[in-house]
C-alpha positions in Angstrom: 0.0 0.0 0.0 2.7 2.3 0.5 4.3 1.8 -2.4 1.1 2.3 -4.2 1.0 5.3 -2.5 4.5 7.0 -3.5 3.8 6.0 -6.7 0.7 7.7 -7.6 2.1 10.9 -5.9 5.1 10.6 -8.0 2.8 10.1 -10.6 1.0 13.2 -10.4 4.0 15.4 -9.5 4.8 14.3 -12.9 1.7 15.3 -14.4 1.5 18.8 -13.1 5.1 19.9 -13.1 4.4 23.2 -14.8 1.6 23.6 -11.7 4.1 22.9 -9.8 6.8 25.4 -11.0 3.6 28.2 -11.3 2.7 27.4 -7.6 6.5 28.6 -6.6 7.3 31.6 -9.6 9.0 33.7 -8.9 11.5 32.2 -6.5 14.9 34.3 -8.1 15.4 37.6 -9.6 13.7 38.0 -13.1 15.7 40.0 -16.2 13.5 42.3 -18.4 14.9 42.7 -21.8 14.5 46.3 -23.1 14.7 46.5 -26.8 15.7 49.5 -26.7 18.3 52.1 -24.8 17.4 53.5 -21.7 15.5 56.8 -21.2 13.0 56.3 -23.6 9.7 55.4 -23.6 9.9 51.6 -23.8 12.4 51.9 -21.3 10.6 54.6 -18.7 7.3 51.8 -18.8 9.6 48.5 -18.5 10.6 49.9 -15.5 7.1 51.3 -14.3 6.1 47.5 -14.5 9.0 45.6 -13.2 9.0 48.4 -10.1 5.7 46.9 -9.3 6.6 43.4 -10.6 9.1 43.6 -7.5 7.0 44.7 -4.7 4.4 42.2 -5.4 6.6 38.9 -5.4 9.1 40.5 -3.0 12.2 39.6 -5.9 14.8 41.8 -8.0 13.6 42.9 -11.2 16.6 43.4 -13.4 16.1 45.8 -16.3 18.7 44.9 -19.3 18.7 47.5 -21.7 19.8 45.6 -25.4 19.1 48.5 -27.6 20.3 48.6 -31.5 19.6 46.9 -35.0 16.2 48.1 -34.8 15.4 45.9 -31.6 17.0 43.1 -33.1 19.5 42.3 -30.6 17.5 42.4 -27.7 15.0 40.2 -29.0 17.1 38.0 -30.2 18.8 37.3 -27.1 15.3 36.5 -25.5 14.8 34.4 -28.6 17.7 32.5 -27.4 17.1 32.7 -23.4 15.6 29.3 -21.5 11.9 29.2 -21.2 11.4 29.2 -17.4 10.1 32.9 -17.2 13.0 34.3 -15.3 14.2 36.0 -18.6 11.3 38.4 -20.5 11.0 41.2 -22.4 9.1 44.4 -23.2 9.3 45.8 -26.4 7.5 48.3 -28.5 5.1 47.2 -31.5 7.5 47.6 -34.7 9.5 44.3 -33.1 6.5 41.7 -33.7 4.4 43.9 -36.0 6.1 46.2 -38.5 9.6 45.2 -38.7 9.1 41.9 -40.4 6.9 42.6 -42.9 9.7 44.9 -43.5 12.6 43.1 -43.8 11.1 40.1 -45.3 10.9 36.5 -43.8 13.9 34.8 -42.3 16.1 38.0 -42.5 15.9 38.4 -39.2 18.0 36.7 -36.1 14.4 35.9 -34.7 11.0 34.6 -35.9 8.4 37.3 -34.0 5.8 34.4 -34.9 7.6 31.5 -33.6 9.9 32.7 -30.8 7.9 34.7 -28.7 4.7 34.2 -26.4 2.6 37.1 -25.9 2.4 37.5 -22.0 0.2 41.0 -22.0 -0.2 44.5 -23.6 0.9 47.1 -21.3 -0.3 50.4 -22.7 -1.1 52.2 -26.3 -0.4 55.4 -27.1 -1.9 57.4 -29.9 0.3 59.6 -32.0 0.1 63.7 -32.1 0.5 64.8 -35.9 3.1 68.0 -34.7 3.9 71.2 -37.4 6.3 73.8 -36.8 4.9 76.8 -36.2 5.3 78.7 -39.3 4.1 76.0 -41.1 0.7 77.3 -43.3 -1.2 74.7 -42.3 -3.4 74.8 -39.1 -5.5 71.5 -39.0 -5.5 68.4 -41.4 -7.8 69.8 -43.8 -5.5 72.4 -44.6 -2.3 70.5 -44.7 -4.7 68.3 -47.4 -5.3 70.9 -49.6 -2.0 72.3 -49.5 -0.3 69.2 -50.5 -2.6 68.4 -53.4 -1.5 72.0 -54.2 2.4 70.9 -53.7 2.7 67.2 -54.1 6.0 66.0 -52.5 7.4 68.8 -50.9 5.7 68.9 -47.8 8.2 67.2 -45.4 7.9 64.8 -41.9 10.5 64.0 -40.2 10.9 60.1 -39.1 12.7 58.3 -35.8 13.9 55.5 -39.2 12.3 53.5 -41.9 9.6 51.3 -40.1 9.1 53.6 -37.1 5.7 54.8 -35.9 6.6 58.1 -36.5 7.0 56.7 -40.1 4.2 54.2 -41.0 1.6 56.4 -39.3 2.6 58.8 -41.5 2.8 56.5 -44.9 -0.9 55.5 -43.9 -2.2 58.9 -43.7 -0.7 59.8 -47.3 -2.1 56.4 -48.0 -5.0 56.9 -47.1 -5.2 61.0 -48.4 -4.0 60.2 -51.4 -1.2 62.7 -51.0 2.5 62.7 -51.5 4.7 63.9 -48.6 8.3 63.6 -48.5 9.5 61.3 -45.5 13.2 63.0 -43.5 14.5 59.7 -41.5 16.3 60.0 -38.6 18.2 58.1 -35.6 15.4 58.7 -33.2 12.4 60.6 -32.7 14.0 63.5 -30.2 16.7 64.9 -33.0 13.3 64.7 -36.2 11.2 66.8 -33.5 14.5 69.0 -33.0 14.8 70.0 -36.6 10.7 70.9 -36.9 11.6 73.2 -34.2 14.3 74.7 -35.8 12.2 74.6 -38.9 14.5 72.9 -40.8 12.0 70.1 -41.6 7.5 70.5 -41.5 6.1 67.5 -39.7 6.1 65.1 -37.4 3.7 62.4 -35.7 5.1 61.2 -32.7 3.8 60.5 -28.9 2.2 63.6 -28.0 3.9 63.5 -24.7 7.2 65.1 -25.0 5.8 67.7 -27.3 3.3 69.7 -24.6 5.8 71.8 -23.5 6.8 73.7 -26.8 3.1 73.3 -27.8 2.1 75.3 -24.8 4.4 77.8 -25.5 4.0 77.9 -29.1 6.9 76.7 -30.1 5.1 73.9 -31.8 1.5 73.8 -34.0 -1.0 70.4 -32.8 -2.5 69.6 -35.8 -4.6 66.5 -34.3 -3.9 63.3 -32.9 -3.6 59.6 -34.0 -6.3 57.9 -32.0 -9.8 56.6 -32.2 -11.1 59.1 -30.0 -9.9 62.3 -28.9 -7.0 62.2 -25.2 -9.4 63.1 -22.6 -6.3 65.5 -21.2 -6.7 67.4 -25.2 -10.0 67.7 -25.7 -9.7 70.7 -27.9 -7.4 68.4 -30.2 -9.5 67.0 -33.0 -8.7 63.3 -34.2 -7.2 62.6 -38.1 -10.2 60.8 -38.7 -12.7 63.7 -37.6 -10.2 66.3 -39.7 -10.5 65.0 -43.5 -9.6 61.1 -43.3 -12.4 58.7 -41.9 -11.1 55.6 -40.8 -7.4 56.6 -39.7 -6.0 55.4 -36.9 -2.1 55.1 -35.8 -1.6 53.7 -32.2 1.2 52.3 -31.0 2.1 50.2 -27.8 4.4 48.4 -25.9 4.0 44.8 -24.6 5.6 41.7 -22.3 6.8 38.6 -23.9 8.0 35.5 -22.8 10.6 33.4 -24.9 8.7 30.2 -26.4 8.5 27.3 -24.6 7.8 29.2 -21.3 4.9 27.4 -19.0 1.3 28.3 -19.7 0.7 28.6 -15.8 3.9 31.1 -15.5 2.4 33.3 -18.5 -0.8 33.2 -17.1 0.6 34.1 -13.0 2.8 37.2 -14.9 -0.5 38.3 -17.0 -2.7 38.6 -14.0 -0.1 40.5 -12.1 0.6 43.1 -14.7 -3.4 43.6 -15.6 -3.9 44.2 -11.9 -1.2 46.9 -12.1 -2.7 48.0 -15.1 -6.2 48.2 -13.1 -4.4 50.1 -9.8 -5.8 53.5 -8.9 -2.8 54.8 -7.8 -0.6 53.5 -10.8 -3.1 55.3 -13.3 -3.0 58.3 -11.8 0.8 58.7 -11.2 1.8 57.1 -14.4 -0.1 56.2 -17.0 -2.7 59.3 -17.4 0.3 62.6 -16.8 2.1 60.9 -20.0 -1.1 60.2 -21.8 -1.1 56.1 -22.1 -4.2 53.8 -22.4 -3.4 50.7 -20.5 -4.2 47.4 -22.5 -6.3 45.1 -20.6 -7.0 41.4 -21.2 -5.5 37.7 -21.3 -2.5 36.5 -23.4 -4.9 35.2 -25.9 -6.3 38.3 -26.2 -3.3 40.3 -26.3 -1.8 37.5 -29.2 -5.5 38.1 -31.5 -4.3 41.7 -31.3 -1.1 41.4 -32.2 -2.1 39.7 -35.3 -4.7 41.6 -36.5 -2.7 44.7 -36.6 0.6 43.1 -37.7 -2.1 41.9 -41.2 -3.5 45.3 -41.0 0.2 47.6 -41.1 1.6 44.4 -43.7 -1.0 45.5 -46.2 -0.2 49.0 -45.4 3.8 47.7 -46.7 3.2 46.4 -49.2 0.8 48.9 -51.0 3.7 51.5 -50.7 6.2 49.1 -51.5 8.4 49.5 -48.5 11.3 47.0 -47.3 14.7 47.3 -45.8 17.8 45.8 -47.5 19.7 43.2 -45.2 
């Protein structure tokens, strides 16, 4: 009998041992993978997260920052990491969605379909289409007209080929039928810096960092990228309500897990960052002063997303015929 007995508990050990490994996660300090370099915005929310991550399990959060090759290195090395959940990351949408469409299956040192398991969004953020301030225009309709009047010369500036600040502005020429003449850059902060200067028209970028030289006039709103209008601008008109119905150019930042990792683990990290997501406090001190929607729901939910607007921004490639040479 007690023999019997060890075996069938040996048995089941054995057929729960991702339960089991669930039941004690975390037990060690976790690494988050930052796709980017520290200071920006991927970087500013990974840490918002793991901060909070490390209160509630009482471990080290480590944030790694593996910046470079258009978030190639740093999600590569995740690609590459053991699935056990101590090793994540948090990456912006051009990683899984945008970048490759761009550069074209297998050209990349990881497979966004294949090597990655979406754990949860974190938040979206809707673009603020930005003019400098001499710049004739003073809403959409304008800037329309005027560059139907002067096809190609109006000119955005870009943070690089495949960037939000880029494809959200390919879709509204798209979707305009207008030519505008795209200025690529090494980041979003030095494109902004030149439509200051006035050296350059446009840009569309978060809408955060550009309130202060908006306020002072530095800077012209034009509208903003979202479905709806930011409750903190509601004098700020949408694209779509301005001249283009239908437009719509959000992006956001999400936690992944490298394949293989335990459904109970990704499930035990999902419900901790949604009830982050869902704090009071964490709202109001972060996510509403700089402007961000948190994303809410499961991993499967999170994973539908992902694929419908990684089909929606590949058609949007490969109307306008854009790719990066490897």
């Amino acid at each position: 009998m007690t023999r019997f007995i060890r075996a069938l508990i040996l048995l089941i050990a054995l057929a729960h041992p991702f339960a089991a490994h669930a039941e004690s996660y975390p037990s060690r300090t976790i690494t988050i993978v930052v796709t980017s370099a520290a200071g920006g915005i991927t970087d500013v929310i990974a840490r918002a997260i793991g901060q909070r991550l490390s209160a509630a399990w009482g471990q080290t959060i480590v944030i790694e920052n593996k910046g470079g090759a258009g978030h190639s290195i740093g999600a590569s090395a995740v690609a590459k990491a053991p699935p056990d959940g101590y090793t994540l990351m948090v990456t912006e949408a051009a990683t899984v969605m945008i970048d490759p469409a761009l550069h074209g299956k297998g050209k990349l040192p990881y497979d966004a379909d294949k090597d990655f398991i979406p754990v949860s969004g974190l938040v979206r953020i809707a673009s603020a289409l930005l003019a400098k301030s001499s710049f004739p225009a003073h809403n959409v309709k304008e800037l329309l007209a005027l560059a139907r009047q002067k096809p190609g010369t109006i000119t955005y500036g870009t943070a690089g080929i495949g960037t939000m600040p880029h494809m959200s502005m390919v879709l509204l020429a798209s979707m305009a039928g207008i030519k505008l003449l795209p200025v690529h850059y090494r980041g979003a902060a030095p494109a902004l810096t030149d439509v200051l200067g006035g050296h350059i028209d446009l840009i569309s970028m978060g809408p955060t960092i550009a309130l202060p030289p908006v306020r002072a006039g530095k800077l012209r709103m034009l509208a903003t990228s979202g479905p709806t209008r930011f409750a903190q601008l509601p004098d700020v008109p949408t694209v779509a309500e301005s001249g283009i119905p239908g437009y719509e150019a959000v992006t956001w930042f999400g936690l992944f897990a490298p394949a293989g990792t335990p459904h109970e683990v990704v499930v035990k990290l999902n419900a901790e960052v949604q009830r982050i997501l869902a704090d009071k406090d964490f709202r109001e001190k972060f996510l509403e002063p700089q402007l961000l929607e948190p994303m809410r729901g499961a991993p499967d939910d999170f994973a539908h997303y992902i694929a419908t607007e990684a089909a929606r921004w590949g058609k949007v490639i490969r109307e306008q015929k854009l790719t990066i040479a490897n």
